[in-house]
ChimeraX commands (.cxc) that place a marker at each C-alpha (Angstrom):
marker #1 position 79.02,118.16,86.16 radius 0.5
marker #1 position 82.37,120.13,86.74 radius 0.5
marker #1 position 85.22,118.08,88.80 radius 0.5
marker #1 position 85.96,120.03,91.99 radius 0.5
marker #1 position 89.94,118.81,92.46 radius 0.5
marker #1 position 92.22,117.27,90.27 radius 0.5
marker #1 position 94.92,115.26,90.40 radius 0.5
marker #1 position 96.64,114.04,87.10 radius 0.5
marker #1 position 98.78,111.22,85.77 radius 0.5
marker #1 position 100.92,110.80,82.72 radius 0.5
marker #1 position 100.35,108.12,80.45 radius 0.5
marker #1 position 103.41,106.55,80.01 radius 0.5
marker #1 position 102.19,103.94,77.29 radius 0.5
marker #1 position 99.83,103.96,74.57 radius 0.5
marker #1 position 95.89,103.31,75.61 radius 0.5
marker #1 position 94.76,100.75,73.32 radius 0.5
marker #1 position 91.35,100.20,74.78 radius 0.5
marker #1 position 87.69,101.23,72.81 radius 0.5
marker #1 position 84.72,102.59,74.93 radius 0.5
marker #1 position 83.60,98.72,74.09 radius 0.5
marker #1 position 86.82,96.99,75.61 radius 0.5
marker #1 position 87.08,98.88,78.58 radius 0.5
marker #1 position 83.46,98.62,79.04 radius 0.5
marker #1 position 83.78,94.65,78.72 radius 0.5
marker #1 position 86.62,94.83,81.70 radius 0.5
marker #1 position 85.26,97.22,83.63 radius 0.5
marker #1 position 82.16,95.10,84.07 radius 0.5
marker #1 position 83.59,91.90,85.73 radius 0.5
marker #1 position 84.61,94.57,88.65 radius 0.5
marker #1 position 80.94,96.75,88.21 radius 0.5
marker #1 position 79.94,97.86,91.84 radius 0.5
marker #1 position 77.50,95.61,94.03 radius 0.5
marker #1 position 76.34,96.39,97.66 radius 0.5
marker #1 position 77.99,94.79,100.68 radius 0.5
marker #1 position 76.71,91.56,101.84 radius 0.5
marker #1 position 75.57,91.38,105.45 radius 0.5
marker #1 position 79.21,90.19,106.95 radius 0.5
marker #1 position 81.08,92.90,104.58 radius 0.5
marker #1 position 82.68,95.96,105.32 radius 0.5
marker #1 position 83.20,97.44,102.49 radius 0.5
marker #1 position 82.79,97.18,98.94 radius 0.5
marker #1 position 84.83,99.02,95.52 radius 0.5
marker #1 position 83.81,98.69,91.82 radius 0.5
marker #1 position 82.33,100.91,89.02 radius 0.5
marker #1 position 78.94,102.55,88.41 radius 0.5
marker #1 position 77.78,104.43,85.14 radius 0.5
marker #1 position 79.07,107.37,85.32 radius 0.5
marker #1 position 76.28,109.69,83.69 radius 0.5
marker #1 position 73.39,108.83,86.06 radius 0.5
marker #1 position 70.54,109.18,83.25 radius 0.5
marker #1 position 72.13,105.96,81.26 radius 0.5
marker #1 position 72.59,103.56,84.23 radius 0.5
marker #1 position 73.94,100.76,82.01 radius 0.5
marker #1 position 77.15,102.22,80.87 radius 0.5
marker #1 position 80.42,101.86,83.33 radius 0.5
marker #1 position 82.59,104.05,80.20 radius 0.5
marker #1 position 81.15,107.07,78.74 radius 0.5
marker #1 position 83.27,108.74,75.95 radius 0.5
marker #1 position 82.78,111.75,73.57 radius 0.5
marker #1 position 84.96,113.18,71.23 radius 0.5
marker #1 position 87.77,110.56,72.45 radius 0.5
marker #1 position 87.60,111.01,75.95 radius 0.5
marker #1 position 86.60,108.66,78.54 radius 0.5
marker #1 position 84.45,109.09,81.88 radius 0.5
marker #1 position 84.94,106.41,84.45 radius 0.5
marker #1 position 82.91,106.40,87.50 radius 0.5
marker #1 position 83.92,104.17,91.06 radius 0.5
marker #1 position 81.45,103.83,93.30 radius 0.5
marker #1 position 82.42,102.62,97.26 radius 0.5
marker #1 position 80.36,101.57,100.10 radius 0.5
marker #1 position 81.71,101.37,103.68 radius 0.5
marker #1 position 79.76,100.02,106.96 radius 0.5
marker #1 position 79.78,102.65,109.62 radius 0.5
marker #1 position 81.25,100.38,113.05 radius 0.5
marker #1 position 82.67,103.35,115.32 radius 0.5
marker #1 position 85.59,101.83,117.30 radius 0.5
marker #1 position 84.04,102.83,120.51 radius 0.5
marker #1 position 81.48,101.14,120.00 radius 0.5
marker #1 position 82.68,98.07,119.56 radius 0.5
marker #1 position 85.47,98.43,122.17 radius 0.5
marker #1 position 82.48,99.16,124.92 radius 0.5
marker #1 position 80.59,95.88,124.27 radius 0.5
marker #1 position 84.37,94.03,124.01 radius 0.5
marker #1 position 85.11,95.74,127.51 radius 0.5
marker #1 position 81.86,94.15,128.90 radius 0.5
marker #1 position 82.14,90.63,127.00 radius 0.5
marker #1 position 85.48,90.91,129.22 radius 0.5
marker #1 position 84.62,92.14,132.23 radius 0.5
marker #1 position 81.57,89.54,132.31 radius 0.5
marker #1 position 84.53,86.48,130.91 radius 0.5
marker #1 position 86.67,87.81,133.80 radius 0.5
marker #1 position 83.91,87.98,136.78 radius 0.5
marker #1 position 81.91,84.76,135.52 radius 0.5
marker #1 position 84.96,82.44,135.15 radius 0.5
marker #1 position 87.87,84.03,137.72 radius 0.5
marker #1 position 90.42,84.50,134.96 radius 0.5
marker #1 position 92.15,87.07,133.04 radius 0.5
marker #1 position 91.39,87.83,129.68 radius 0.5
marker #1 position 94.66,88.06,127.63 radius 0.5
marker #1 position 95.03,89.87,124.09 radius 0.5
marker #1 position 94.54,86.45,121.75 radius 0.5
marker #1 position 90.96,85.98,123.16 radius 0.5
marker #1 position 89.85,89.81,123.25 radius 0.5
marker #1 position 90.91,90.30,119.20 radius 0.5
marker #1 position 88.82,87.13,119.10 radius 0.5
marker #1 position 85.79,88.89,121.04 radius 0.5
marker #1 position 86.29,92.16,118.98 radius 0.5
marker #1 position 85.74,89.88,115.58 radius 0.5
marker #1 position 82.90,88.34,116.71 radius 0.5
marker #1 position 81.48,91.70,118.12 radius 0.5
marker #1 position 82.41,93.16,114.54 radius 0.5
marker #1 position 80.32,90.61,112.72 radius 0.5
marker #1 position 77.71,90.76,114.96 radius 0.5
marker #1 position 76.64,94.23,114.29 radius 0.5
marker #1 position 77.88,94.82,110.87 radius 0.5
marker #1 position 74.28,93.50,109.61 radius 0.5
marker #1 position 72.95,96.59,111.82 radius 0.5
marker #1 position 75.40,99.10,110.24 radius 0.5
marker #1 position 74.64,101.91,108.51 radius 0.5
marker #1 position 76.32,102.54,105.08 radius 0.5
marker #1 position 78.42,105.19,103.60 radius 0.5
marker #1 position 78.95,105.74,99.94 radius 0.5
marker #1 position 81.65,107.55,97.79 radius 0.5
marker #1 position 81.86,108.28,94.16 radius 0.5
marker #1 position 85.13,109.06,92.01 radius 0.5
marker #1 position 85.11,109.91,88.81 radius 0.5
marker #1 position 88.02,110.17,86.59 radius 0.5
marker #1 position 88.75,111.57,83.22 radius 0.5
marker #1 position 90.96,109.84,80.73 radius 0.5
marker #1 position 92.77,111.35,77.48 radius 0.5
marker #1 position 94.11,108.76,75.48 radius 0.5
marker #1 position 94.99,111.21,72.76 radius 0.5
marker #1 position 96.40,113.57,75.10 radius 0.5
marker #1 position 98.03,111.41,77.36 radius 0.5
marker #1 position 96.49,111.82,81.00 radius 0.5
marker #1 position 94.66,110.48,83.25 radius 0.5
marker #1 position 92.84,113.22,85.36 radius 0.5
marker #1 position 90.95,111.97,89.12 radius 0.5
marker #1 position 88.77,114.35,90.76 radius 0.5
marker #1 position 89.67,113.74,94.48 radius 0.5
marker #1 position 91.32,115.55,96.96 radius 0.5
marker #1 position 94.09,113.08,98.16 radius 0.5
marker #1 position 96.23,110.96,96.89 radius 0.5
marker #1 position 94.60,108.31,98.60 radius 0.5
marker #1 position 91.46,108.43,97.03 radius 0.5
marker #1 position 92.98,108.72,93.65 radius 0.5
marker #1 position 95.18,105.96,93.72 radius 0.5
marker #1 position 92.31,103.65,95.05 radius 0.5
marker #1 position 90.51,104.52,92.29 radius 0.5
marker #1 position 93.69,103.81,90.08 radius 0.5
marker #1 position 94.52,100.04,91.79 radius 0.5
marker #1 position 90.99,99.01,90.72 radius 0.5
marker #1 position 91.51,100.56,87.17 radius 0.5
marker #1 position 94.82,98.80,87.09 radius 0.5
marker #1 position 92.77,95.63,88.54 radius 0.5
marker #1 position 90.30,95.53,85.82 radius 0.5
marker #1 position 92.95,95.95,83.09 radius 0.5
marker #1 position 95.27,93.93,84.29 radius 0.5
marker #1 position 97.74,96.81,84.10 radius 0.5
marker #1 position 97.88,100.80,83.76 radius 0.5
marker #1 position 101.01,102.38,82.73 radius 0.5
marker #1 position 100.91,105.78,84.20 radius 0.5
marker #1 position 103.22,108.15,86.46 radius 0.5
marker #1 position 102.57,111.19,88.88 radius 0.5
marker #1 position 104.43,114.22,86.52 radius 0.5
marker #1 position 107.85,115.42,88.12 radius 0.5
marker #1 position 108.84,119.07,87.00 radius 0.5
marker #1 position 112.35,120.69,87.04 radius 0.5
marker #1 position 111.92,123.58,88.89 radius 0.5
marker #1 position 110.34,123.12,92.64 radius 0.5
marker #1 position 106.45,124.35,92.11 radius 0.5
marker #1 position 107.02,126.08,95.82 radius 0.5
marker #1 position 109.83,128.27,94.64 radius 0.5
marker #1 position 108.81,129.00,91.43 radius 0.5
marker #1 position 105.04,130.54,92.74 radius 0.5
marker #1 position 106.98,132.25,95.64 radius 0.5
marker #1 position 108.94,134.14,92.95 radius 0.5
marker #1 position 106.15,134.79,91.56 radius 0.5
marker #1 position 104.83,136.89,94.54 radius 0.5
marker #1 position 108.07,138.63,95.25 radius 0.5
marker #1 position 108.31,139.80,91.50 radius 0.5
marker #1 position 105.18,140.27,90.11 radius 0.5
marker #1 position 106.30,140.68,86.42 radius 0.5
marker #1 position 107.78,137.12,86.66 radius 0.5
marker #1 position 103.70,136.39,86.74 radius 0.5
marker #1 position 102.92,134.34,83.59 radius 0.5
marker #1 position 100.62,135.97,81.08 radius 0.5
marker #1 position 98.24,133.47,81.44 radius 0.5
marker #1 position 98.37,133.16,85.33 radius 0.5
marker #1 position 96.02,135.99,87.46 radius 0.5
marker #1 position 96.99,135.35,91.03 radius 0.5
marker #1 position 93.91,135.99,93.73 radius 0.5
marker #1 position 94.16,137.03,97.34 radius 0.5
marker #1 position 94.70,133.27,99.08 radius 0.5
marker #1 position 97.77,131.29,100.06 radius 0.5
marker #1 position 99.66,129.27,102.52 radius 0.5
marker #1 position 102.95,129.49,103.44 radius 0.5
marker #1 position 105.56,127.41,105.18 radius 0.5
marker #1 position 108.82,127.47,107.02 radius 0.5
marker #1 position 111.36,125.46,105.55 radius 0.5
marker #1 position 113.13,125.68,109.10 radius 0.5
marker #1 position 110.59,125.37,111.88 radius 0.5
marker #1 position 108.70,122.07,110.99 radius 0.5
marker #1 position 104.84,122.40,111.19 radius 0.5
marker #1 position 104.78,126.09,111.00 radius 0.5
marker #1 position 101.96,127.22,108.96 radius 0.5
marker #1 position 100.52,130.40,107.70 radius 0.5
marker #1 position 97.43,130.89,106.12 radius 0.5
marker #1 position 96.29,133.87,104.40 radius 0.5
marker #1 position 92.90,135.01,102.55 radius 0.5
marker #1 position 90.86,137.99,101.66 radius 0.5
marker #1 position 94.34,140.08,101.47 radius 0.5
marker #1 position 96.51,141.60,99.19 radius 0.5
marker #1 position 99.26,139.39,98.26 radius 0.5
marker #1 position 101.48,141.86,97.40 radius 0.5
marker #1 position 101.52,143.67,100.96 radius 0.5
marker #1 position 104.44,144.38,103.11 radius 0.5
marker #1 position 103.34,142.35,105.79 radius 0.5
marker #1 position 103.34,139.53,103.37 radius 0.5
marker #1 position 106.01,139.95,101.84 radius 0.5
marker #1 position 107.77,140.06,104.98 radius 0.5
marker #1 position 107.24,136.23,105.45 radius 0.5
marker #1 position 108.35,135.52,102.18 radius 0.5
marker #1 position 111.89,137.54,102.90 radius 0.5
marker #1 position 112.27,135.88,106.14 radius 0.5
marker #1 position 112.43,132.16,104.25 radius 0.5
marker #1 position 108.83,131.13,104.25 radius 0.5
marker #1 position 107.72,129.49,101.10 radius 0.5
marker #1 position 104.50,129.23,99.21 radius 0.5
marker #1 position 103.15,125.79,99.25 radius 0.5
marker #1 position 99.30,126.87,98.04 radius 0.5
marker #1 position 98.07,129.59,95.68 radius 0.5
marker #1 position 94.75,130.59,94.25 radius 0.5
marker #1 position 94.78,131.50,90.61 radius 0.5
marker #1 position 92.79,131.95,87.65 radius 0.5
marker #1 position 93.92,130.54,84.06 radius 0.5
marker #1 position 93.63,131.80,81.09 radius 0.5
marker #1 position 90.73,133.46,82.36 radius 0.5
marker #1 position 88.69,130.48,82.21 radius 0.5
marker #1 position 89.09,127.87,85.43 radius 0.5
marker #1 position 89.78,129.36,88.97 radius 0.5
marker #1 position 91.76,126.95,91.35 radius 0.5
marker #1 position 94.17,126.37,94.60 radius 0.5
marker #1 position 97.27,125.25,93.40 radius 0.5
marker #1 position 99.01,123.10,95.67 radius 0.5
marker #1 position 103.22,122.39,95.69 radius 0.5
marker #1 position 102.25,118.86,94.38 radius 0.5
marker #1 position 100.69,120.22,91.33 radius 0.5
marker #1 position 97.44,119.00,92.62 radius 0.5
marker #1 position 94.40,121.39,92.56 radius 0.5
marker #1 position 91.51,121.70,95.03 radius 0.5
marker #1 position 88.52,124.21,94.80 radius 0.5
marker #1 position 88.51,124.30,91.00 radius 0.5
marker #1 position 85.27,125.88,89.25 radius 0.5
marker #1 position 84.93,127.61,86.16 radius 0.5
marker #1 position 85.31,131.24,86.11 radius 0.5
marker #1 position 81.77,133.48,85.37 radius 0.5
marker #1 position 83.26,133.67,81.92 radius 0.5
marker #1 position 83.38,130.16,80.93 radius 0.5
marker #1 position 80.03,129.25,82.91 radius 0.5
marker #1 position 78.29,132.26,80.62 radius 0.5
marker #1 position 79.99,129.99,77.72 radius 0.5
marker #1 position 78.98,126.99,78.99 radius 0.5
marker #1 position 75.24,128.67,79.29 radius 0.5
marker #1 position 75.12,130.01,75.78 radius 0.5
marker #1 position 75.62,126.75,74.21 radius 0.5
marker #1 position 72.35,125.70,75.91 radius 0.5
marker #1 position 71.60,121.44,76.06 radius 0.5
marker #1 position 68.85,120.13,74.81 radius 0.5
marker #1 position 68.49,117.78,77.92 radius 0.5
marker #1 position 70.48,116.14,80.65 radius 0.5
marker #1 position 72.56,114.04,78.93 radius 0.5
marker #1 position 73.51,115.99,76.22 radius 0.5
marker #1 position 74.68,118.68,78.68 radius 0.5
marker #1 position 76.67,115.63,80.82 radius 0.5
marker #1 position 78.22,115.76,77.49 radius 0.5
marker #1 position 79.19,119.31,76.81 radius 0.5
marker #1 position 80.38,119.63,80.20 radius 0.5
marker #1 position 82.57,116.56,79.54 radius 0.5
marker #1 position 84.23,118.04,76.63 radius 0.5
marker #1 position 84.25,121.39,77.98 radius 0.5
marker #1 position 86.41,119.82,81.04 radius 0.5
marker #1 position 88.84,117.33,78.77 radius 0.5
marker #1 position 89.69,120.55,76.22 radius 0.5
marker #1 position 90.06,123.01,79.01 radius 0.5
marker #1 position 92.17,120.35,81.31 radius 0.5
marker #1 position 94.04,118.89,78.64 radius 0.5
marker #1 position 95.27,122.80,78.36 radius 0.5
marker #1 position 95.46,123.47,81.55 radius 0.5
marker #1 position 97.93,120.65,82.78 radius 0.5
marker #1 position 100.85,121.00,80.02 radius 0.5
marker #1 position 100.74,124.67,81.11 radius 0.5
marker #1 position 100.81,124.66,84.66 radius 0.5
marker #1 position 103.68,122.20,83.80 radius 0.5
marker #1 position 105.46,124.45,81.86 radius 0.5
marker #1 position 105.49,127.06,84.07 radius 0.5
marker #1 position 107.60,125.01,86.58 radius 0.5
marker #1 position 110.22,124.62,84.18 radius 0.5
marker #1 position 108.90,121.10,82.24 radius 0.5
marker #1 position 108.25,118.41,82.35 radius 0.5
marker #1 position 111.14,116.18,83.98 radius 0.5
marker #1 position 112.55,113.07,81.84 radius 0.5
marker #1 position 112.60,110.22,83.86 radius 0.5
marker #1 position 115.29,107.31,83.70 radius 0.5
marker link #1:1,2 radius 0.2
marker link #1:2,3 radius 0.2
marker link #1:3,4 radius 0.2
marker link #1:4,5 radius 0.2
marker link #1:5,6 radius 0.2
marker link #1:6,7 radius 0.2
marker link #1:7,8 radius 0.2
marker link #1:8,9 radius 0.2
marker link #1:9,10 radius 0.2
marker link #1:10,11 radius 0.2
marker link #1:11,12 radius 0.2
marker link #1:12,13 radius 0.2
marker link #1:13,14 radius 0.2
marker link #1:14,15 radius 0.2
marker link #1:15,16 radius 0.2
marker link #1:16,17 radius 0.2
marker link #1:17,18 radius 0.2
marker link #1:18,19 radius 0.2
marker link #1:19,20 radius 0.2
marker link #1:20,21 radius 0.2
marker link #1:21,22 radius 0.2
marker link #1:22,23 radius 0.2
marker link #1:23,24 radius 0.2
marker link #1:24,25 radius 0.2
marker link #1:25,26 radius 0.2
marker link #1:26,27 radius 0.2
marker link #1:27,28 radius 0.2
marker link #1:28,29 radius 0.2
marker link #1:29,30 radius 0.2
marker link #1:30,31 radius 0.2
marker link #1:31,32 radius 0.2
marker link #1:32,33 radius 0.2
marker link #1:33,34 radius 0.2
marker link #1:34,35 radius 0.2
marker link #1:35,36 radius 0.2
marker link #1:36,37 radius 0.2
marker link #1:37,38 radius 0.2
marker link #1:38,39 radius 0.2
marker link #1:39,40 radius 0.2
marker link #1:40,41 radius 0.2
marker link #1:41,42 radius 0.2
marker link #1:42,43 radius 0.2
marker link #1:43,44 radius 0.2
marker link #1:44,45 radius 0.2
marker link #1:45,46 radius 0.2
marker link #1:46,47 radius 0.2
marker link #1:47,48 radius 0.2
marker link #1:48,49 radius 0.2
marker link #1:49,50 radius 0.2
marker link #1:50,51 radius 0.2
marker link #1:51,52 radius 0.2
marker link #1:52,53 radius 0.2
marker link #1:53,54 radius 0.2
marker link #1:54,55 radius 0.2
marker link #1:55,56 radius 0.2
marker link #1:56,57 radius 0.2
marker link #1:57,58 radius 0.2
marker link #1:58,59 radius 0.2
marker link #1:59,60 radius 0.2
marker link #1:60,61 radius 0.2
marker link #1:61,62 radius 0.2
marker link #1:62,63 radius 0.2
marker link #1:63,64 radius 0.2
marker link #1:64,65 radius 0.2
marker link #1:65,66 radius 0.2
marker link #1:66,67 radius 0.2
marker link #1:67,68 radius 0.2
marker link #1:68,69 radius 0.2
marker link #1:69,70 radius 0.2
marker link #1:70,71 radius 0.2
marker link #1:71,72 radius 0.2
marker link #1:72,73 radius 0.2
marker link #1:73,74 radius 0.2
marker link #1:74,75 radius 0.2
marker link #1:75,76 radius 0.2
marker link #1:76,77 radius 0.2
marker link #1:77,78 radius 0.2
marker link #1:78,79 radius 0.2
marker link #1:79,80 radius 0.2
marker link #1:80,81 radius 0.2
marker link #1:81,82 radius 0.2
marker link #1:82,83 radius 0.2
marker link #1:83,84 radius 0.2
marker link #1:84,85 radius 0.2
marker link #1:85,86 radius 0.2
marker link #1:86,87 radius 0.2
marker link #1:87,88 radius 0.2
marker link #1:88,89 radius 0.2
marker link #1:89,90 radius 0.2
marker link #1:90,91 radius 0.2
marker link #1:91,92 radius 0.2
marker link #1:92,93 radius 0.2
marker link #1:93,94 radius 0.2
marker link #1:94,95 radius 0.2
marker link #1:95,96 radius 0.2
marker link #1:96,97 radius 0.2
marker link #1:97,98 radius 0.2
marker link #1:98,99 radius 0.2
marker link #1:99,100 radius 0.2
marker link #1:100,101 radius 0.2
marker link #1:101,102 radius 0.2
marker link #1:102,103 radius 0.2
marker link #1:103,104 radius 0.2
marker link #1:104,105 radius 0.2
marker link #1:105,106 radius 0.2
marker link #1:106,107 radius 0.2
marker link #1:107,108 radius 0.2
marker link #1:108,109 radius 0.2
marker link #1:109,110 radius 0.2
marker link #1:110,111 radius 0.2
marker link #1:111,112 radius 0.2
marker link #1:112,113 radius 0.2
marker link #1:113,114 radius 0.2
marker link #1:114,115 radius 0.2
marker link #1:115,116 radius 0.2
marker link #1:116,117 radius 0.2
marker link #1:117,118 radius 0.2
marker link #1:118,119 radius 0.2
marker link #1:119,120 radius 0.2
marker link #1:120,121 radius 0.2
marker link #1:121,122 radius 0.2
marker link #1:122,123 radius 0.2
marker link #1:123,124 radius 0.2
marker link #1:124,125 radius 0.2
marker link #1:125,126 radius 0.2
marker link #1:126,127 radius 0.2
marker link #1:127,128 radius 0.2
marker link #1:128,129 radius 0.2
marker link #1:129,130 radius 0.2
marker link #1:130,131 radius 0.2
marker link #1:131,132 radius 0.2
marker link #1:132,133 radius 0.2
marker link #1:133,134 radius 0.2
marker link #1:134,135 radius 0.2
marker link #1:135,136 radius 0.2
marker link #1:136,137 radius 0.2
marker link #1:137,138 radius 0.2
marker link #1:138,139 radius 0.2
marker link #1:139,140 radius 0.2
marker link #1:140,141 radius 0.2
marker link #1:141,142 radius 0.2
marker link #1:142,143 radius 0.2
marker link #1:143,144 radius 0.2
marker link #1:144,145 radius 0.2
marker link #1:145,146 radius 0.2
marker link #1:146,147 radius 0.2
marker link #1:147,148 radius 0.2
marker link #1:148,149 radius 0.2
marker link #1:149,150 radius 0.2
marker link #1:150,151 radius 0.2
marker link #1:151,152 radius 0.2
marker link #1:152,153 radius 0.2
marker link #1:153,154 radius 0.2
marker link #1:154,155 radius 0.2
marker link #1:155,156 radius 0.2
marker link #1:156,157 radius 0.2
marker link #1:157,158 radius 0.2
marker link #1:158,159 radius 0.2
marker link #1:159,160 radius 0.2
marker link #1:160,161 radius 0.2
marker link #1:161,162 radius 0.2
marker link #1:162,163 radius 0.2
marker link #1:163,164 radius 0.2
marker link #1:164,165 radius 0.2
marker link #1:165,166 radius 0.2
marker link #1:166,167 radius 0.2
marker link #1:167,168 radius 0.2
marker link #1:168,169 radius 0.2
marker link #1:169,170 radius 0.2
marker link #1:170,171 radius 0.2
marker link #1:171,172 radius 0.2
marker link #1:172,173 radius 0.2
marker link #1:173,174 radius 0.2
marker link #1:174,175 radius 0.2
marker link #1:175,176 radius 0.2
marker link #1:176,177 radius 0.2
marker link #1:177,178 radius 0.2
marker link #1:178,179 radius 0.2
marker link #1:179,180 radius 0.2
marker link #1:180,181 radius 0.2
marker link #1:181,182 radius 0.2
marker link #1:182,183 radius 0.2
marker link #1:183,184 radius 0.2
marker link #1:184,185 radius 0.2
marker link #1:185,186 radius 0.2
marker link #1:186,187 radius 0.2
marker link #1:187,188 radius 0.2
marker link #1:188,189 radius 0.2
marker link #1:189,190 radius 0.2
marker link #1:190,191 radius 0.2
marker link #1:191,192 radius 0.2
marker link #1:192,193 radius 0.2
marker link #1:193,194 radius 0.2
marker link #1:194,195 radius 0.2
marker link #1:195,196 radius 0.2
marker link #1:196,197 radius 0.2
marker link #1:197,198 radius 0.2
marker link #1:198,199 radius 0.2
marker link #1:199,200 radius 0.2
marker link #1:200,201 radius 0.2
marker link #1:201,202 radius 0.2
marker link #1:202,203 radius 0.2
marker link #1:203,204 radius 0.2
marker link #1:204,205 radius 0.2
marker link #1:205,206 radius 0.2
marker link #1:206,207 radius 0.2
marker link #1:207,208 radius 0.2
marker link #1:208,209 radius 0.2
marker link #1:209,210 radius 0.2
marker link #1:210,211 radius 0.2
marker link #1:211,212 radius 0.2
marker link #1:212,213 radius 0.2
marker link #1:213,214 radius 0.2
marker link #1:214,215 radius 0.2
marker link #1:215,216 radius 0.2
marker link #1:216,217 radius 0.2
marker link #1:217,218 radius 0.2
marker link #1:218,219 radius 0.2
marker link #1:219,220 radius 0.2
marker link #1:220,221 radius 0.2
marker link #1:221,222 radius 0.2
marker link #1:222,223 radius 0.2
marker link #1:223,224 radius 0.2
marker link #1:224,225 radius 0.2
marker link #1:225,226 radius 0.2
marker link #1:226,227 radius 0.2
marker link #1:227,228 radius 0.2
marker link #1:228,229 radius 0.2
marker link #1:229,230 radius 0.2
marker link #1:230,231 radius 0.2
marker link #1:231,232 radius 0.2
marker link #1:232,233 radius 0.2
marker link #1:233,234 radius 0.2
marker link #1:234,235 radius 0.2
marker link #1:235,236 radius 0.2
marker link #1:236,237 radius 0.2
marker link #1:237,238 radius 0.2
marker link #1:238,239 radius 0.2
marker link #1:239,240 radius 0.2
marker link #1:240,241 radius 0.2
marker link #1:241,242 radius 0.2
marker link #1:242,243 radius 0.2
marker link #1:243,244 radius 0.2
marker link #1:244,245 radius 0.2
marker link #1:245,246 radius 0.2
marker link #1:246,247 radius 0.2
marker link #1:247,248 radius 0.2
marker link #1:248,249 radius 0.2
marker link #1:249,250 radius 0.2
marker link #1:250,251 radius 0.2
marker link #1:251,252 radius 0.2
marker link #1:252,253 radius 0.2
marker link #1:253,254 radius 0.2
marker link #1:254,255 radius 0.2
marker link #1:255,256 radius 0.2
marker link #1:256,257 radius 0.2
marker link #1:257,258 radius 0.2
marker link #1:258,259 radius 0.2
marker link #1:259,260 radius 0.2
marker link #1:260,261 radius 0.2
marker link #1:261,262 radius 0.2
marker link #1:262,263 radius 0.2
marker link #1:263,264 radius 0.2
marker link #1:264,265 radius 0.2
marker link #1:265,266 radius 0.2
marker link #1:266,267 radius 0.2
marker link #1:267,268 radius 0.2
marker link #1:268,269 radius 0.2
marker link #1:269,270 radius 0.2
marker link #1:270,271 radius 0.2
marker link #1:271,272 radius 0.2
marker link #1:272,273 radius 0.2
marker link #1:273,274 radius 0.2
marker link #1:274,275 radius 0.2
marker link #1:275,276 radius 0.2
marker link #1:276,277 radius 0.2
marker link #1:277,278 radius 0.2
marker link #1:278,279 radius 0.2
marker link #1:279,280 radius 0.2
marker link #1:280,281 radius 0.2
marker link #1:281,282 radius 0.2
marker link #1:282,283 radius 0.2
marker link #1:283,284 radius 0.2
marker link #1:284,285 radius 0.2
marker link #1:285,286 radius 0.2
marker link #1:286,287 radius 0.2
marker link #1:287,288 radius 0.2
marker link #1:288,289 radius 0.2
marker link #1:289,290 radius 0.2
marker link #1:290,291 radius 0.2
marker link #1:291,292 radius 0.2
marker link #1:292,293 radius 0.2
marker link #1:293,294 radius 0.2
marker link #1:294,295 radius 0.2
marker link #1:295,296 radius 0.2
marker link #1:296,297 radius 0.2
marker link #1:297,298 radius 0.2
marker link #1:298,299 radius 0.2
marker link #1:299,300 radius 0.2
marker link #1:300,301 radius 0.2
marker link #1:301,302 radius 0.2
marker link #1:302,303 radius 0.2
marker link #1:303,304 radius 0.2
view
């Protein structure tokens, strides 16, 4: 299994735990199913699905993590219809108003009424962590997601010392020069025919652009009149293919055919020996890939 988006953290402390510690914490918050009057429920599942027992998989000194989150389906309008007729029935039955106190009342009641009833969603997150190396890599595609993944980590530790990486030179200005001089291009950066682009003056305007050459006049156009690029598509290193984002986060990310004809030569012997090739595939090539994309934007920035 390949991560599809990735957004990384920096380490900003030494990670002293052994697959056997963290697997030891990680288990007093391991994932169970709501209970009838529940909403929701957050907490960890194996992450290779062929050994169900294991919350922390590791090879060659990196660690797979694996949250797993169930939430009870209640649409709004729902509820709010058979609050409006609770109401409506109040209002007729007993000649009085119904004020805001005793409706929020109603909608609670309604609420845990029909959350037995409810259907159930469920998410998985995985996440990727390089002690060696430094970084803690999520594959989601917000913030959000990663960071609720990241509270429970922090939950189950008791702490996790990490920090969102801050560059020197603005990622949007940097891969905007890129497109308006081509030989500024680093060697190991092949940009493709997608991007967006914004306007730093007129808030909320918005271009998006695929399936055309980059390096058009038309294009370029945009880019001369003070748009800037705030998503790219690119290949690395001719290896991963990706939409890199002004946040240094990265959506859409497979391997190129060269790596997957790589990946394919080495052949598994069976599922989870290829969960594991794919795992160390991923950490080497990521644990590559970030310190380069960082460099390109100048550095990484020293904090305070």
């Amino acid at each position: 299994m390949w991560f599809k988006n990735l957004i990384f953290y920096r380490l900003t402390e030494q990670f002293p735990y052994t697959q056997e510690q963290l697997q030891e914490k990680l288990q007093e918050h391991a994932f169970s199913p709501c209970k009838s009057q529940e909403l929701s429920r957050y907490g960890w599942s194996a992450p290779c699905k062929y050994i169900a027992d294991e919350l922390v998989h590791e090879v060659h000194g990196f660690f797979m993590l694996s949250a797993h989150k169930e939430e009870k389906i209640l649409p709004s309008s729902v509820i709010k219809d058979i609050v409006n007729e609770k109401v409506a029935e109040i209002e007729q039955q007993q000649s009085r108003k119904v004020y805001k106190k005793e409706r929020d009342q109603l909608k609670d009641e309604v609420t845990l009424d029909l959350l037995p009833r409810a259907f159930s969603k469920y998410q998985k997150t995985f996440a990727l962590i390089a002690p060696q190396q430094g970084w803690v890599v999520v594959d989601a595609s917000s913030h959000k997601r990663a960071e609720e993944l990241l509270s429970h980590l922090r939950g189950s530790l008791g702490s996790l010392p990490l920090t969102l990486p801050d560059v020197n030179q603005s990622p949007s200005a940097i891969m905007s020069h890129w497109l308006e001089k081509h030989e500024s291009i680093p060697a190991s950066i092949e940009v493709q025919d997608e991007c967006e682009l914004r306007d730093n003056v007129l808030e909320g305007g918005v271009i998006r652009i695929k399936g055309q050459q980059l390096e058009d006049e038309e294009f370029i156009a945009h880019l001369e009149a003070g748009k800037r690029v705030t998503k790219l598509s690119l290949i690395w290193d001719e290896q991963l293919k990706f939409v890199l984002s002004d946040d240094l986060s990265i959506k859409r990310l497979k391997p190129t055919e060269q790596m997957q004809e790589k990946i394919a030569d080495e052949g598994a012997e069976d599922e989870i020996t290829q969960f594991d090739v794919d795992m160390v595939q991923m950490g080497l090539e990521f644990t590559k890939l970030i310190p380069a994309l960082i460099e390109c934007f100048g550095g990484e920035a020293q904090r305070p």
